[in-house]
C-alpha positions in Angstrom: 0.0 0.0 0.0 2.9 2.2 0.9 4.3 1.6 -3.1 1.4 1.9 -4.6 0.4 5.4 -3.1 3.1 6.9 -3.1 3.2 6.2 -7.0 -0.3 7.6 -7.1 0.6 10.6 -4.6 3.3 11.6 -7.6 0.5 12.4 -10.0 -1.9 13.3 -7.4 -1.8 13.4 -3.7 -5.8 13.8 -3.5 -5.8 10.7 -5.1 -3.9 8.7 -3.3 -5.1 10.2 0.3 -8.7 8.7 -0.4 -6.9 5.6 -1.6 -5.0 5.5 1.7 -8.4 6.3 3.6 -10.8 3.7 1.6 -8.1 1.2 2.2 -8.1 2.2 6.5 -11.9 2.3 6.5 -11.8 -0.7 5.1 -9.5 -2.5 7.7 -12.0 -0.4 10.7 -15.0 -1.9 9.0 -13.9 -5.5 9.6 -14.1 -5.3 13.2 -17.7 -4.3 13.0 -19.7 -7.7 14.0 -19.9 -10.4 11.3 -23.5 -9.2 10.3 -22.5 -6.1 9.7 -19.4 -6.9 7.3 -22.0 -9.6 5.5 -24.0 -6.2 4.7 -21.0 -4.3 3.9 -19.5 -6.8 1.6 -22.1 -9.6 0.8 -21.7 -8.3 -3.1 -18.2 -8.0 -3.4 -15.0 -6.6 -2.1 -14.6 -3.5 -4.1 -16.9 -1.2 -1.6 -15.2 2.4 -0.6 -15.7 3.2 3.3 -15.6 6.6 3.8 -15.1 7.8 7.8 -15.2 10.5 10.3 -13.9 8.9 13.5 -12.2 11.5 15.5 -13.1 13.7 17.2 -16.6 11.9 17.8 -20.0 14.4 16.8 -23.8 13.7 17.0 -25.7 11.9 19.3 -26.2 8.0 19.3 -29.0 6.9 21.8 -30.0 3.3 22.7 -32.8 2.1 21.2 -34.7 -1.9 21.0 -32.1 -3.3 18.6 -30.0 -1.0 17.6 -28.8 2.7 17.9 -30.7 6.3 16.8 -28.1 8.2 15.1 -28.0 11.3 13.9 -25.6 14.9 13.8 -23.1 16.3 11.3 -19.3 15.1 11.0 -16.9 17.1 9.0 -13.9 16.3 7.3 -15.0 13.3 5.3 -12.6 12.6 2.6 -13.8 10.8 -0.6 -18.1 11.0 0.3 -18.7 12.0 -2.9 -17.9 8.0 -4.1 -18.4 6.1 -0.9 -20.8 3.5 -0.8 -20.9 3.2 3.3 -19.4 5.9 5.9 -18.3 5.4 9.3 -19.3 7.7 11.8 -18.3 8.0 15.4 -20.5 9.3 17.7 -20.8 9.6 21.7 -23.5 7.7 23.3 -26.5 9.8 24.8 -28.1 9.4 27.5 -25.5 7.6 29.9 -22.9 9.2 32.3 -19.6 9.4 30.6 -21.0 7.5 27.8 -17.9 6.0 25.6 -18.1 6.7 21.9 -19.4 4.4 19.2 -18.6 4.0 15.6 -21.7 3.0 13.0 -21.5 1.8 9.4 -24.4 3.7 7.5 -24.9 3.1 3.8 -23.9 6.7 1.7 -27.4 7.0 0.3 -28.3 7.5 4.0 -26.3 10.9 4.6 -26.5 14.2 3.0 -23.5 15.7 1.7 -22.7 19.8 2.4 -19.8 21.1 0.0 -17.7 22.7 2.6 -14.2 21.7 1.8 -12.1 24.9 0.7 -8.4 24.0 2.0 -5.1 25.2 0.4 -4.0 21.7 0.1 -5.8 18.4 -1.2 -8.5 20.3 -2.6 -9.5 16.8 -5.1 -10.4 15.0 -2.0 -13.6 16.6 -1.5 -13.7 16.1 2.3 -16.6 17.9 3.1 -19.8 17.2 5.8 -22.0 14.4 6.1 -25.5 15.5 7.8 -27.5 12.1 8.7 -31.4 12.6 10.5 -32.5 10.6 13.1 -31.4 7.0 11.8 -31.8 3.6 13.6 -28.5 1.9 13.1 -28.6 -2.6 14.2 -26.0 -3.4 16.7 -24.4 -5.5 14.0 -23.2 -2.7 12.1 -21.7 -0.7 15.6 -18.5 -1.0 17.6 -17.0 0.9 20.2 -14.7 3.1 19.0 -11.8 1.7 21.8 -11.7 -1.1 20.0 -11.7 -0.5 16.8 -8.7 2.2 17.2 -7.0 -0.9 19.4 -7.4 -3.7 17.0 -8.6 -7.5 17.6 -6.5 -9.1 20.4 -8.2 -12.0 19.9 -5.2 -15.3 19.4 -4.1 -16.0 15.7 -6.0 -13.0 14.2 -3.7 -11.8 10.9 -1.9 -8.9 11.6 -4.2 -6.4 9.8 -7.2 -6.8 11.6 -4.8 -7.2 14.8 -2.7 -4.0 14.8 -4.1 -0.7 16.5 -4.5 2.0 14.5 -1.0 4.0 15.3 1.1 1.1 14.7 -0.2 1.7 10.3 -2.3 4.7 10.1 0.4 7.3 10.1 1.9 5.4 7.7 -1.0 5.4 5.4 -1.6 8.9 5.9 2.1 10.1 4.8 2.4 7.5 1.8 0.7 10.0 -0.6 2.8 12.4 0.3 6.1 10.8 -0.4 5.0 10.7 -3.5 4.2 14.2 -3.9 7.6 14.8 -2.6 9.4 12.9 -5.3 7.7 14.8 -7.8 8.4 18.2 -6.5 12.4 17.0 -6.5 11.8 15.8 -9.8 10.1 19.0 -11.1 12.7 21.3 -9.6 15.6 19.7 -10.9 14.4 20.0 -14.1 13.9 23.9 -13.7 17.2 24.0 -12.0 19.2 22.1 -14.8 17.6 24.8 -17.2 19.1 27.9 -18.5 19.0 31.1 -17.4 19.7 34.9 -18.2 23.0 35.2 -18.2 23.4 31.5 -18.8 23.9 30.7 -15.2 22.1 27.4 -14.6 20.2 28.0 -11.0 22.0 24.4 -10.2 25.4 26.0 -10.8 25.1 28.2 -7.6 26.3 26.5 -4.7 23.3 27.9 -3.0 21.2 26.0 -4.8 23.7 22.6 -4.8 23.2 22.7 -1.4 19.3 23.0 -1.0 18.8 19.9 -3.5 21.5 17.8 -1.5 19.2 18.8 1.5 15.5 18.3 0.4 16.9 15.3 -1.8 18.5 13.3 1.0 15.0 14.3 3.4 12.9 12.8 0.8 14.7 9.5 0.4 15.6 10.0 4.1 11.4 9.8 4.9 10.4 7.3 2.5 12.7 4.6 4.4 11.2 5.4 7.6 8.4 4.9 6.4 9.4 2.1 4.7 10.6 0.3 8.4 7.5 1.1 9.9 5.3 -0.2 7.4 7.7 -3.4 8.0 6.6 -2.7 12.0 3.0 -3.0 11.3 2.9 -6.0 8.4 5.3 -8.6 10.2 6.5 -7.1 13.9 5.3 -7.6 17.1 2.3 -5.2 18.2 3.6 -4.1 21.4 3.4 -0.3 22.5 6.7 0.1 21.8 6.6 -0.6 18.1 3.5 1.7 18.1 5.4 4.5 19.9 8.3 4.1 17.5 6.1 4.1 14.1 4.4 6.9 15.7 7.2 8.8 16.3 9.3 7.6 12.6 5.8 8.8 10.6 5.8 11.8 12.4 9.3 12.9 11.9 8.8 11.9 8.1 5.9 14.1 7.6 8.0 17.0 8.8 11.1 16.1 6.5 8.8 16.0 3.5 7.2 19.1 4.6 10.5 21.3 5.2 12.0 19.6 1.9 9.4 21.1 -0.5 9.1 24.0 1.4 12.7 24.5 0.5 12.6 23.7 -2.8 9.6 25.8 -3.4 11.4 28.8 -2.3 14.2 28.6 -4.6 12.0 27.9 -7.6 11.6 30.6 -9.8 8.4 32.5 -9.9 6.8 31.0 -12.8 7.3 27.4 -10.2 5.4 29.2 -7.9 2.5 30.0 -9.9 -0.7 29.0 -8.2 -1.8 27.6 -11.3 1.5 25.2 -11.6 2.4 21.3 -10.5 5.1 22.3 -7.9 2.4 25.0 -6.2 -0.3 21.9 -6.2 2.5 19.2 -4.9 4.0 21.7 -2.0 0.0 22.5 -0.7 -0.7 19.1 -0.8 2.4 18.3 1.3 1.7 21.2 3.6 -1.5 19.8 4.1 -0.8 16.5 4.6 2.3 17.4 6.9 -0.4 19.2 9.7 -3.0 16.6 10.1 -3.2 15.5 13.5 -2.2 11.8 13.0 1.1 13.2 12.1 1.5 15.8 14.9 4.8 15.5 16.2 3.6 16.6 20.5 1.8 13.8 20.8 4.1 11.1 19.4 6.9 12.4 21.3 5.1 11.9 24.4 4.3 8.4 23.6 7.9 7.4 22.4 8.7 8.5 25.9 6.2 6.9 27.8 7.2 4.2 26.0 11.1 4.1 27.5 9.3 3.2 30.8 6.8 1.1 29.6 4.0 3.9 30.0 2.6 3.8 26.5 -0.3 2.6 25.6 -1.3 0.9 22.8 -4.1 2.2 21.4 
């Protein structure tokens, strides 16, 4: 998955970010109760799960069978071509109520075109609005344990990991891509003549700014590399969480100050609004601030995790 959308991210990070996401959802869904995966995927495999887990919106109260559901969730990348959408939602109704997430068929919800953001703007990750809906148990899970993934014995590693130990992963893949293609762009306008016939990569300035974002780029792609090893063959322990956590993290910000350096040096027709290199360094940008890459956080549970206070969720 890692490869494959990073190839994808190089023509199109929105592209491969709902990629990424369909391909999560997908993994969430299959710890919904068997009934509910039957009516998920009782046609076929292909189905696209879109989601909006965290933070948790609407109300969900208990009703004979099932759950009434209803709210607004924003944020929902790739509704537009979702068959089902996850939603989490806090239960009403009951002290401290934990939050649940519930499969809901894509017909179901109304879309609002709200997505306007500098970077990713393809992936059309605007708000789902669902009235009062009554949603069977067998398509409902508590969010805990979806984010911690099935401890039951001899479950495969996908449904088994927790969501840090591959989910940052997945959500910097696209822009690895991006990031090659940025590198790829620039050198090309830096190889290229200019007045005076001073190539821009003649300057030592500029010699050392591609050594820089060049050896970032390859730098982040085998972190990420390792720690999509971590989650597909390692032990899930909060250790190897912490570490992914803290490897996708730092990759996200290498890709991010890489472009960002390149981008500068470009000439101005590179920074055209219009152009690939001003698409690719948004998208980066973008994808470099979303929380599951937040840098605070991870460091605190890489720490934790030196004396065995991290968890693993």
């Amino acid at each position: 998955m890692l490869r494959a959308a990073a190839v994808v991210g190089e023509g199109c990070a929105s592209a491969a970010w709902c990629a990424v996401l369909w391909a999560a959802h997908g993994r969430f869904a299959a710890l919904l109760p068997e009934e509910g995966q039957k009516e998920i995927w009782g046609e076929g495999p292909d189905v696209r799960i879109a989601a909006a887990l965290m933070p948790p919106s609407g109300t969900a109260l208990r009703v004979p069978g099932g759950w009434s559901l209803q709210g607004e969730w924003g944020l929902v990348s790739g509704v537009d071509h979702a068959d089902w959408v996850l939603l989490a939602a806090p239960e009403t109704g009951r002290p401290g109520g934990a939050a649940r997430v519930f499969a809901v068929p894509a017909d179901l919800v109304a879309v609002r075109d709200t997505w306007n953001a500098t970077g990713l703007r393809a992936t059309g990750s605007n708000t789902v609005v669902l009235e009062a809906t009554v949603v069977p148990d067998g398509r409902s899970v508590p969010l805990a344990a979806l984010l911690a993934g099935d401890s039951t014995d001899g479950v495969p590693p996908c449904h088994a990991a927790p969501a840090h130990l591959a989910g940052g992963v997945m959500f910097c893949a696209p822009a690895v891509g991006a990031a090659r293609r940025v590198l790829a762009v620039w050198s090309g306008w830096a190889q290229g003549a200019a007045p005076g016939r001073v190539r821009p990569l003649d300057r030592p300035s500029v010699q050392e700014r591609l050594a820089r974002s060049a050896a970032e780029i390859e730098a982040a792609g085998l972190l990420l590399g390792a720690a999509a090893g971590r989650a597909d063959g390692g032990a899930i322990t909060a250790e190897a969480t912490a570490v992914n956590r803290r490897d996708v993290a730092i990759a996200g910000d290498w890709l991010a100050t890489s472009v960002d350096r390149l981008f500068r040096t470009g000439g101005a027709h590179l920074r055209d609004t219009e152009g690939e290199l001003h698409r690719h360094w948004s998208d980066i940008l973008t994808i470099a601030s979303h929380g599951a890459l937040s840098l605070e956080p991870a460091a605190e549970a890489f720490a934790r995790s030196l004396d065995g206070g991290a968890d693993g969720a």
